[in-house]
N, C-alpha and C positions, 0 to 999 in steps of 0.2 A: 544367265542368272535370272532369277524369279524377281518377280516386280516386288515383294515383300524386303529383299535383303536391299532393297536403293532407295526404300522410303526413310524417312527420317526418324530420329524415335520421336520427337514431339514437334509439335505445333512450334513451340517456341525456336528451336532449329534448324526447321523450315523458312522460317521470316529472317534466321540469323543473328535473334535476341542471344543474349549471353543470360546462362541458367543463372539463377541469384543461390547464392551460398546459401546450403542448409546449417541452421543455428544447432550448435550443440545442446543438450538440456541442461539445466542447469541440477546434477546431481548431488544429491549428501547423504553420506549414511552416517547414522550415529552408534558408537561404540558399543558394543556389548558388554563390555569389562569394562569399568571407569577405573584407573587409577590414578593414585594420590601422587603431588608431588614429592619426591624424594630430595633431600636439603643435603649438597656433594660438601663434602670437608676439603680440602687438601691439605691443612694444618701448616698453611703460611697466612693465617685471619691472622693471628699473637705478634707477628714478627713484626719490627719495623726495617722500615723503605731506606738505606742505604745511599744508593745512585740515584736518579732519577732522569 
């Protein structure tokens, strides 16, 4: 084997530090379409409550 494929990839795993987790970004994208809310019926608001 060539001396390239036994060396380590970094310095850091050489000494045997442990890599620190890369932070995700913090991403947002904002809507191109805004839509309005929409107000659901189901047409049990009139009735009354029976059991409980």
């Amino acid at each position: 084997m060539s001396e390239l494929e036994n060396k380590p990839v970094n310095a850091a795993a050489e000494e045997g530090q442990e890599e620190e987790a890369v932070e995700s970004p913090d991403v947002h994208f904002e809507p191109i379409v805004k839509l309005e809310d929409v107000v659901v019926k189901t047409h049990e608001e009139d009735e009354s409550e029976i059991f409980k």
